[in-house]
N, C-alpha and C positions, 0 to 999 in steps of 0.2 A: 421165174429165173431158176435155173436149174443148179444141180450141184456143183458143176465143175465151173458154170461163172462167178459163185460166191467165192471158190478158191482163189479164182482167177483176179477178183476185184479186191481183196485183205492187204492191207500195207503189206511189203515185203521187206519193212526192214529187220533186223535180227532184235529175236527176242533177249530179254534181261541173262539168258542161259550161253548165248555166242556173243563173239565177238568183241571188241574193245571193251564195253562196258564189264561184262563179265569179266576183262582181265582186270580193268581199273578196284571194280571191291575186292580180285581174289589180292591185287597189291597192297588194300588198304586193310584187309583182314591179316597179310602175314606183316603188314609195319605193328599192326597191335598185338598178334599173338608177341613180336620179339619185343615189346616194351614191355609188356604182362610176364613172360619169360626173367629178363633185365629187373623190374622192379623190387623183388625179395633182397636180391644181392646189395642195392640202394639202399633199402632199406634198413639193412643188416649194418650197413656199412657206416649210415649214420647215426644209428641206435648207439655201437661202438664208439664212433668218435663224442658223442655226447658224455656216453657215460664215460670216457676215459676223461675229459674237458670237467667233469664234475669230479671226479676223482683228483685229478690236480689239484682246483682252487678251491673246492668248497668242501668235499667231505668222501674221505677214502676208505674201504672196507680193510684190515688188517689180519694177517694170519698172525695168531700167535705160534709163536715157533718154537719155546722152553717152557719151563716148568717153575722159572726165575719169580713168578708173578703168580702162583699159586697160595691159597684157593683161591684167589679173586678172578682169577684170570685163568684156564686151561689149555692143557696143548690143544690145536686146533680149532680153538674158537676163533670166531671173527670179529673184531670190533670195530665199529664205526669212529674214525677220527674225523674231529672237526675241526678241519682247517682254518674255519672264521673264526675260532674261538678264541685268539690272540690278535686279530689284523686290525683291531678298531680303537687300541689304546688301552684293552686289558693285557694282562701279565698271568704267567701263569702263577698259584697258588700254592701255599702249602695241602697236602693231601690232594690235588689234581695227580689222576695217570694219564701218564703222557707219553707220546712218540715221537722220536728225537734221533736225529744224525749224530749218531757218535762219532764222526772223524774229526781229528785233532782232540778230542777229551778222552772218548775210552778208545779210541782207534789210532795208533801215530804212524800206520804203516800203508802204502798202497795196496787197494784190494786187486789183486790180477785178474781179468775175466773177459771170455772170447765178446765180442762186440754184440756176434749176434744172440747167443748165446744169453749175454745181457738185455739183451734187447725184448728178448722174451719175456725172460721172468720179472723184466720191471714190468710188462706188459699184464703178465699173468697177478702179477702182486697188487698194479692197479686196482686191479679185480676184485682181488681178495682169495683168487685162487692159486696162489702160486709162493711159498717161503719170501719175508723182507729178502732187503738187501743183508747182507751181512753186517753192516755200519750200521745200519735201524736197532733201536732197542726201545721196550718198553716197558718206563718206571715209577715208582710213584715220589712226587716231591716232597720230601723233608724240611728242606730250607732253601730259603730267597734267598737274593743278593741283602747281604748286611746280616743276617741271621747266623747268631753263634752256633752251632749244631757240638752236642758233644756227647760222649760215651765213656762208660756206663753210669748212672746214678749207683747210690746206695741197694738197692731194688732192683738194678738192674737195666731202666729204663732209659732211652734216650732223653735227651733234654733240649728243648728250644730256646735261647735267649734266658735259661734257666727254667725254665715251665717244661716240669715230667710230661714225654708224650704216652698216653695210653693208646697203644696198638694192636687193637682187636682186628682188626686187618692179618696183621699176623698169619701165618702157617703156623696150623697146631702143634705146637712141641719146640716151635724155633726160638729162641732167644732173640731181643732186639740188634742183638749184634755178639760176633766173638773177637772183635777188633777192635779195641779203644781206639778214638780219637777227638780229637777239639779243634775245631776247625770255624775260621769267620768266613765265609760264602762271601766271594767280591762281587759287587756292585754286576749286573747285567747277566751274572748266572746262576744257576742251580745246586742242589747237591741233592739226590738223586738216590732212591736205594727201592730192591724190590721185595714184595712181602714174604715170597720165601726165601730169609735171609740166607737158610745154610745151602741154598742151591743161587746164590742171585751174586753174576760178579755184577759190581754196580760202585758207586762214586769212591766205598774205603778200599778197593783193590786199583784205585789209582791216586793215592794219597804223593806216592812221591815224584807223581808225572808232571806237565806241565800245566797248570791251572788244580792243583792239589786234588782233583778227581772231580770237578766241580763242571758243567755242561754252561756253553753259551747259552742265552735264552733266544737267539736268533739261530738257534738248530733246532729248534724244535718246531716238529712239522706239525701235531697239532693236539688236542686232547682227546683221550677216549673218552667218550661218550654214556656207547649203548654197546651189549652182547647182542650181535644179528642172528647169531647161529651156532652151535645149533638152536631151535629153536627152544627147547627146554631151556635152554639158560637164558633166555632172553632177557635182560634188565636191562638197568640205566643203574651209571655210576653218582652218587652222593659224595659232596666232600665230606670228611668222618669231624664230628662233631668234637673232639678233641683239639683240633687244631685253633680254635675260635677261643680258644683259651691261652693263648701264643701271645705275651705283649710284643709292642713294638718297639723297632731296635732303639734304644734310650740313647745311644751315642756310640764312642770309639773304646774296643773292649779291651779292656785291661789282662 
């Protein structure tokens, strides 16, 4: 058989290169390039809503924003709050730092702010990248509901239910307070002060408002924890061995 019959006798139908077949992969190669395309932004998209979904219920990165809570705390660190740290029938503690909605205790006014605008920077604060809300503050607890909280001792020191608090906490040079006061903390809130006293407005700069400067304990969003960042300061916060020394409230104070 010669050349031109083997031509002659070869299937003619079109090879894997023509015709439908060739169009049906070039369709099924660009449906996967545009899924492969598509899937970063997925991706991306659920990563954000996770971690914002954690940030809500369980445990949120925080910008410190003042100087209110120095040396413990610095501008710009981040602290981990955790949100569980109250939801299962604990309360918070004396010497817990906490993050807490100050509206209606240290806030009595509405905060103005463009929607979207807001919408951001709770987004960014999520985060941990972006200043609290202006209502947010972060302090450390002095006294429970039912605890006498009073100022100054002989010494100088504050005093729990009568037991001198020793506050190594402290900012070097601050006094425990330049504000006398004596105050009973009612039942279901706080009283609230930060460790640099001469820079911290905090529960004695609202002594004549309503609830005598003292914070719901259902505004508080949750406890700090740990320093995430930078990473040179990295810790975990200890409640201060001082407070263990605090009796319990004995009755109705005289």
């Amino acid at each position: 058989m010669d050349t031109d019959a083997q031509l002659t006798e070869r299937d003619p139908s079109p090879t894997p290169d023509q015709g439908p077949e060739q169009g049906s992969r070039f369709a099924r190669f660009r449906a996967r390039a545009a899924g492969l395309r598509h899937r970063p932004v997925t991706l991306l998209a659920l990563c954000l809503a996770f971690v914002l979904l954690l940030s809500t219920f369980i445990a949120q990165p925080f910008l410190i924003p003042s100087s209110s809570m120095e040396n413990t705390l610095h501008i710009g660190d981040r602290v981990l709050v955790n949100k569980l740290a109250y939801r299962f029938g604990s309360a918070p503690a004396r010497g817990d730092v906490v993050v807490f909605d100050g509206t209606g205790s240290f806030v009595h006014r509405e905060q103005g702010e463009n929607p979207v605008t807001g919408l951001l920077r709770g987004a960014g604060a999520a985060l941990g990248l972006a200043r609290p809300a202006e209502t947010d503050y972060v302090k450390r607890v002095i006294g429970i509901g039912g605890d006498r909280v009073t100022c100054c001792d002989k010494r100088g020191r504050i005093k729990v239910n009568g037991e001198p608090v020793s506050e190594a906490y402290l900012h070097p040079g601050d006094a425990p307070s330049s504000v006398d006061f004596d105050i009973v903390v009612p039942e279901g809130r706080l009283w609230v002060m930060g460790d640099h006293r001469a820079r911290s407005s905090d529960s004695r700069d609202h002594l004549g408002q309503a609830g005598g400067g003292t914070v719901p304990v259902d505004r508080v969003i949750g406890r700090a924890d740990l320093i995430t960042w930078p990473m040179s300061r990295w810790r975990s916060f200890d409640t201060p061995g001082t407070f263990d020394r605090i009796p319990a409230v004995a009755g109705p104070h005289g």
